[in-house]
C-alpha positions, -999 to 999 in steps of 0.1 A, spaced: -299 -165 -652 -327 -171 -627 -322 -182 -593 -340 -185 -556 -322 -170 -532 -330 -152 -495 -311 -118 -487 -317 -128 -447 -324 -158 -426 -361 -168 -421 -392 -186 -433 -400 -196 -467 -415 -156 -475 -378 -147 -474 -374 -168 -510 -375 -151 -541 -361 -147 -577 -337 -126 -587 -318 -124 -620 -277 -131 -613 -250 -131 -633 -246 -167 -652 -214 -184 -631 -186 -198 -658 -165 -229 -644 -131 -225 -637 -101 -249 -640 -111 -279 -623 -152 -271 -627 -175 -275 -646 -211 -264 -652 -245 -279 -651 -277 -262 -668 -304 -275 -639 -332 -298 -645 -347 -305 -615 -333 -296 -582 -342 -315 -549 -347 -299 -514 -341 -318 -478 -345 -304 -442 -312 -292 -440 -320 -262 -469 -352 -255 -445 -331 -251 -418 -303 -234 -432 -326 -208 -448 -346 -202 -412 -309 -194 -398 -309 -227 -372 -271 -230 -380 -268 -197 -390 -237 -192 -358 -215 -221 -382 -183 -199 -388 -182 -223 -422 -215 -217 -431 -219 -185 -460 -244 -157 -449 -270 -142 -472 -273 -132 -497 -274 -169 -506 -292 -197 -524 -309 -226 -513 -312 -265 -521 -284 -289 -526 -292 -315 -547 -300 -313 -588 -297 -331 -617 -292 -316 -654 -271 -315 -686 -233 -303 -684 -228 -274 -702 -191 -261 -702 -158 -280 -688 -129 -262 -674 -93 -271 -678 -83 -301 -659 -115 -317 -661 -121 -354 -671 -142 -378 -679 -176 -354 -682 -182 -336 -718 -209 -308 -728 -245 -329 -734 -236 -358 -706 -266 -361 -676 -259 -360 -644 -267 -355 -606 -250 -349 -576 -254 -320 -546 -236 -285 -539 -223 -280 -507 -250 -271 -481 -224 -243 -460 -219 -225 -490 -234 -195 -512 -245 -215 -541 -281 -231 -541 -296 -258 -566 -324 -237 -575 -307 -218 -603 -305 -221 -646 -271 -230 -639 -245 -242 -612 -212 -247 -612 -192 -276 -597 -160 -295 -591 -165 -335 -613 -162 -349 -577 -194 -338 -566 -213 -356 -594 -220 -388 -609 -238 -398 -645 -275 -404 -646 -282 -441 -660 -296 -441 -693 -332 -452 -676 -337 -434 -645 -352 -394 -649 -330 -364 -641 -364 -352 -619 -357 -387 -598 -318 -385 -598 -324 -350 -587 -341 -366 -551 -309 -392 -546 -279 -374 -536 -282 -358 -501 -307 -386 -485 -297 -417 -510 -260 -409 -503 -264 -406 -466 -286 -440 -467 -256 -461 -485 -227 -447 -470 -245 -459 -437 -252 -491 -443 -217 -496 -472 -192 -477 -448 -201 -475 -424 -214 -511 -414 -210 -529 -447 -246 -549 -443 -235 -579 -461 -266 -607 -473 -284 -623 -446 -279 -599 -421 -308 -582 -401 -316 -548 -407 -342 -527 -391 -350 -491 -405 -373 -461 -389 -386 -438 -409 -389 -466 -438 -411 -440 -455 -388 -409 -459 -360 -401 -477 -333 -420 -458 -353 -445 -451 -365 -455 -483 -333 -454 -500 -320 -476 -471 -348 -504 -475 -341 -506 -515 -307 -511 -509 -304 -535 -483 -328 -556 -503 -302 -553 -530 -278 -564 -509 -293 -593 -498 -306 -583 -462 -335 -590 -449 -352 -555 -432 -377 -546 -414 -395 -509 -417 -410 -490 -392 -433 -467 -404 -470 -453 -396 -498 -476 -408 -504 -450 -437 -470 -462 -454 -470 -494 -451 -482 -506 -479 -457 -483 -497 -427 -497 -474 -437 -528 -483 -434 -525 -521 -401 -510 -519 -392 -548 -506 -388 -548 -464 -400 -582 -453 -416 -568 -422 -431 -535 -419 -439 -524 -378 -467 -496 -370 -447 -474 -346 -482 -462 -332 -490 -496 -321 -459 -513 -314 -426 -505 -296 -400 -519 -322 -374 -513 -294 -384 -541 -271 -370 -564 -295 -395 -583 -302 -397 -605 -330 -358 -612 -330 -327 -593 -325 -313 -574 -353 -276 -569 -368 -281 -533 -379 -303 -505 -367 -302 -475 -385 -326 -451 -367 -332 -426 -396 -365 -409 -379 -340 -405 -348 -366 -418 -330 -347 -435 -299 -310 -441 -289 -289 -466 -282 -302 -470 -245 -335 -479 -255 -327 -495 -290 -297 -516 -279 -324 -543 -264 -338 -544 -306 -298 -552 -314 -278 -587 -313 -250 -589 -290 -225 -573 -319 -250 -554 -337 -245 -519 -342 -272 -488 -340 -266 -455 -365 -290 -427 -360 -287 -400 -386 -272 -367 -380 -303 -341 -363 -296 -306 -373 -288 -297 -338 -297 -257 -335 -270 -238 -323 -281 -212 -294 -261 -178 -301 -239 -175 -266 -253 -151 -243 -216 -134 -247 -218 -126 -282 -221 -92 -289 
């Protein structure tokens, strides 16, 4: 099969395509003939070696992307409720050797989910990394429950988006802050106020006090934004892919 893979850490000249052997599932696995994949700013990162002094994290030869959506191909012993011909999406683990952007991957049926009959496998392909990371902020880790107040940077990107959508669906009422480009587009995906970053500083709190900030453009901190916050509300920033400095010991 065909894959994208880098033999060393570096910028995007370092991808190519190489033929590889195609992986069969194991027990417990199964495989997924690839669709479309999706890449985030972790697989840029990875592949330009920011993280590259992780002792978890697999070292070229590797592939990249995470995320991908497809048809499942073969099941391996053990495995249940996924049969050859279903569609599905889900992500690969970023640490390891394994990238998205191959003919065929190879997973464990925790790591996926089944595509609903009316959304695309290229769109389901763009969901798992920042979609997941949107709604196991605002489900677990702060359960937004309707009629809450929810304020959102980066309304826009990934995170963001995802975030707005489902707040909506849960009955929150948001607010996006975005650049006056996007507004308009953060606006149709349902926020009931949409703040020009540019123009005005969302984290003097103006315009009421909010339950929930989730800073997914980790654009402040909880100094600054705790003034934007109710007297129990709670600020999340997503994770920055911090880059790890080799020590000056190393050999």
């Amino acid at each position: 099969m065909r894959a994208l893979r880098y033999d060393r850490f570096g910028p995007p000249a370092t991808l190519h395509v190489v033929t590889v052997p195609t992986p069969e599932p194991g027990a417990g696995e199964l495989s997924v003939r690839v669709t479309a994949a999706g890449l985030n700013p972790l697989d840029g990162k990875i592949r330009a070696g920011t993280l590259r002094w992780l002792p978890v994290l697999e070292r070229p030869p590797r592939g990249t992307g995470a995320d991908f959506a497809g048809i499942v191909e073969q099941v391996g012993a053990g495995v249940r409720g996924f049969a050859p011909g279903d569609r599905v999406f889900g992500s690969l683990s970023p640490l390891q050797r394994q990238g998205s952007f191959a003919e065929v991957v190879v997973v464990r049926p925790d790591r996926i989910a089944a595509v609903p009959p009316r959304v695309s496998l290229e769109s389901a392909a763009a969901l798992p990394v920042a979609g997941g990371t949107a709604v196991q902020a605002l489900t677990d880790d702060v359960r937004l429950r309707a009629g809450q107040r929810l304020l959102v940077t980066g309304a826009a990107g990934g995170v963001g988006a995802t975030a707005v959508q489902y707040a909506k669906h849960l009955g929150a009422r948001v607010t996006g802050v975005c650049s006056a480009g996007n507004a308009d587009y953060v606006r149709t995906l349902g926020a009931d106020a949409v703040v020009d970053y540019a123009m005005t500083d969302w984290t003097r709190g103006d315009g009421g006090h909010h339950d929930v900030i989730l800073d997914a453009a980790c654009a402040s901190d909880f100094g600054r934004a705790r003034r934007a916050l109710a007297p129990d509300g709670v600020y999340l920033m997503r994770p920055r892919a911090t880059v790890i400095e080799k020590p000056a010991t190393a050999p």
